[in-house]
N, C-alpha and C positions, 0 to 999 in steps of 0.2 A: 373654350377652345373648340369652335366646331368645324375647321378646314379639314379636307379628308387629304389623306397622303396618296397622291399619283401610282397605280399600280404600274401603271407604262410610263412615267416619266423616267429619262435614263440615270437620272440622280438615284443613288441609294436610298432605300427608305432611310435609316438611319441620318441621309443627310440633310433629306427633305422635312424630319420630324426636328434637326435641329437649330434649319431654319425658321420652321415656322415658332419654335421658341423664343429665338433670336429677334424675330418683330414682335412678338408680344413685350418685351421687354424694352427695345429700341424704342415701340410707340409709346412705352409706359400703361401699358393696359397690366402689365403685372410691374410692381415699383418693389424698389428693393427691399428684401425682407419677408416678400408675397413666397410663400409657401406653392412648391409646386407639386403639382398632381403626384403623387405616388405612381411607382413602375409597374402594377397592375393594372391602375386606373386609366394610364396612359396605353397601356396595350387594349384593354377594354374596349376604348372609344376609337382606337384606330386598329381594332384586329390586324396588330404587328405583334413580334413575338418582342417575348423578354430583351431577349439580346439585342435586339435592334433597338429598343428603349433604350438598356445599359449605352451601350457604342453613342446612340447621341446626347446622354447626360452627363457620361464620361468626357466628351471634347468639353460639353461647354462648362463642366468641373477646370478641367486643363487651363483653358481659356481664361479663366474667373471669372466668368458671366454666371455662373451658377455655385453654390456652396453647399457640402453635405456635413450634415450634424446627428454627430453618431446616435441613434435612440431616439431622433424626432423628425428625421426626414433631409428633403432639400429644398433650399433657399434660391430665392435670388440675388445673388450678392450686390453688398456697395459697389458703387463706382471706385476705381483703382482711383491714387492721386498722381495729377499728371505733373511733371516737370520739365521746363521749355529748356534747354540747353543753350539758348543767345542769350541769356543774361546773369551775372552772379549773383546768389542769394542764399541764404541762411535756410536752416530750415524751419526757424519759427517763422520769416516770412512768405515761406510758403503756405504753410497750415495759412496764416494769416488772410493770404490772399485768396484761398480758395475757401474762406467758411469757416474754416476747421479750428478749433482747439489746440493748439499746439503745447505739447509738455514731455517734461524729459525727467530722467532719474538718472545721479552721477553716479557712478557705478566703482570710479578709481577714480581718484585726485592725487599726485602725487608728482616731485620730484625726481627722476631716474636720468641715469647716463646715457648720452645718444650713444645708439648701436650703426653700425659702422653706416646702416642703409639709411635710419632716419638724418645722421651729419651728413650725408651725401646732398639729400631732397635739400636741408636746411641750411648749408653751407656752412656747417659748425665740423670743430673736430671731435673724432670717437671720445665718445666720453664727456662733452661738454654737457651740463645740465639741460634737458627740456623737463618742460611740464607734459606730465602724461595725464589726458584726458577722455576716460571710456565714460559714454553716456547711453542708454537706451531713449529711443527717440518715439515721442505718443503722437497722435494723431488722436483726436477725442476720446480719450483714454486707452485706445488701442495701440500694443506698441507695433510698430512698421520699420524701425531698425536699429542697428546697433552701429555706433560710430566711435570708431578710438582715431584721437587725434594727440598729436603732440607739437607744441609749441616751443621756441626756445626760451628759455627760462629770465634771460639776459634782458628782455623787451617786456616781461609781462610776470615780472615775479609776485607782486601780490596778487598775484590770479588764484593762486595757491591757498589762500583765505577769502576768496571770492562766495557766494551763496550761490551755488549755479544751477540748482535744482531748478526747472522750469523758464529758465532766461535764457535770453538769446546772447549765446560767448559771440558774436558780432559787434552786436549792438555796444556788449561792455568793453571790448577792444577799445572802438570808435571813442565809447564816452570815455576812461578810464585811461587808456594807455595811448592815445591819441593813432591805434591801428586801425587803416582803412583798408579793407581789401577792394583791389583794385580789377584785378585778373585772376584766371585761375588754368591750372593743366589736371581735365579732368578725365581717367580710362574707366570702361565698363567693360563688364563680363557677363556670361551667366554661371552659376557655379551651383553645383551642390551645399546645400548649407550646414557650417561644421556642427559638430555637435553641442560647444557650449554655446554660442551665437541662437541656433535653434533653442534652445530650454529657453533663453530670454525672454524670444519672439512668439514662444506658445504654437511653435509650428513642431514637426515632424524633423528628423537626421534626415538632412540629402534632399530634404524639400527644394525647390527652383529657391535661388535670391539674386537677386545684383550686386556685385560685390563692386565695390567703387574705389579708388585712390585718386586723390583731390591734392594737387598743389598749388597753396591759395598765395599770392603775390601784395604787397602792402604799395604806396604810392613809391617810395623808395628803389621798387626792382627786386627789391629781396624776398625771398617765400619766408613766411612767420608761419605755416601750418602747415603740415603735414598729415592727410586722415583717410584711413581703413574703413569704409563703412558697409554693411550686411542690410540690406532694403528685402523687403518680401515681396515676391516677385509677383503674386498676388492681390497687392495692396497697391502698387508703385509702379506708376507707366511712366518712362524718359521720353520726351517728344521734341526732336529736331524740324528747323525750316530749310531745306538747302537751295540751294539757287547756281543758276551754270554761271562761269565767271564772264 
C-alpha cells in the first residue's frame, strides 16, 4: 500500500485511508483472510494519527469489509451471502447455488399447541397441533442463522420422525408429503440480537441481525409454514431488483 493520503483533499483523512482500503480489497489485491497492516503500521506509512486509523477500520469493521480477532489482529472478511428476493428458495439451495456447503443442526423437534398468532398466519385454531421446528443454519460450517419455523401437524405429521440434521425441510416436503411451496410473505428488520439467538450464532448480545418472518404458501393457497428467523448481519446481504410499473 504505497498511495499517500491527500493533505488538501476535502475528504477526511480518515475517509480517504478507507477508501483507499476499499480498492485494495474490491481489486483483490488483498483477498479475504489477508491480514491487514496493524494501527501503527498504518499510521507509520501514512503519518496520520492513531485515531484517524481507528475511525477508518472502524467503518469498514461496521461495514463487514473488514473483521477483528481478539489477540491476532484484523482481517479481510469473507464475502456476506447474498440473497435475491424475486424468487422462493430454501436455504440449502442457496448455500447450493453460491458454492457454499450448506448444513444445519435441529435444535427442537416437537409437537406443541398453536398459539393464538402462529393459528392466525396458519389458519388453524388456538391450540390445534403444529410441528415446532428450531434449526441453526451453517454455511461451510459457519453458523449465519437461526430459524424456528412451525408447520401444522395435520399435513406433515411424520416430519416428527424425519432425520433433518443437514436436509433441506423443502425438498422433504415436496418428496414426502407431496408440499410445494409456491409463494411466500416475506418482512425484514434490522434488530439487536437477543441473547440466546447470539450464544448460537457465536456473535456478541445486541450484535446487528435480520430478523425475518416468512409466510410460505403450498399450490393449494394455504400457508403450511410459518418461521422466525435471526441471519447475522454480518454474513447475510438481502438484494432486491425493482423496476417503475
Amino acid at each position: 500500500m504505497t498511495t499517500m493520503l491527500g493533505k488538501h483533499n476535502p475528504l477526511p483523512l480518515y475517509q480517504q485511508l478507507k477508501s483507499l482500503i476499499e480498492d485494495r480489497i474490491t481489486s483483490g489485491e488483498w483477498l479475504p483472510g489477508t491480514q491487514v497492516p496493524s494501527e501503527r503500521e498504518l499510521c507509520e506509512q501514512f503519518q496520520i494519527s492513531r485515531i484517524t486509523v481507528r475511525l477508518a477500520l472502524a467503518d469498514l469493521v461496521n461495514e463487514g469489509r473488514l473483521v477483528r480477532t481478539q489477540g491476532r489482529g484484523t482481517f479481510v472478511a469473507h464475502p456476506r451471502i447474498e440473497q435475491r428476493l424475486t424468487s422462493l428458495t430454501g436455504f440449502t439451495q442457496d448455500m447450493q447455488s453460491r458454492g457454499k456447503r450448506a448444513g444445519s443442526q435441529v435444535l427442537q423437534l416437537e409437537s406443541v399447541p398453536a398459539l393464538p398468532n402462529i393459528a392466525r398466519a396458519l389458519q388453524l385454531k388456538v391450540g390445534d397441533p403444529v410441528i415446532l421446528l428450531k434449526r441453526l443454519r451453517l454455511a461451510d460450517s459457519e453458523p449465519v442463522a437461526v430459524e424456528t419455523a412451525y408447520l401444522p401437524e395435520i399435513v406433515c405429521h411424520g416430519l416428527l420422525k424425519e432425520k433433518l440434521d443437514g436436509k433441506s425441510l423443502y425438498d422433504l416436503l415436496r418428496k414426502n408429503y407431496n408440499i410445494h411451496p409456491t409463494r411466500a410473505e416475506q418482512q425484514l428488520e434490522a434488530v439487536a440480537c437477543p441473547a440466546a439467538e447470539a450464544k448460537l450464532l457465536g456473535i456478541r448480545r445486541g450484535s446487528p441481525v435480520l430478523h425475518i418472518h416468512r409466510l410460505t404458501f403450498g399450490r393449494d393457497g394455504r400457508p403450511f409454514e410459518t418461521v422466525e428467523s435471526f441471519y447475522r448481519g454480518d454474513k447475510y446481504i438481502f438484494r432486491a431488483e425493482l423496476y417503475t410499473e
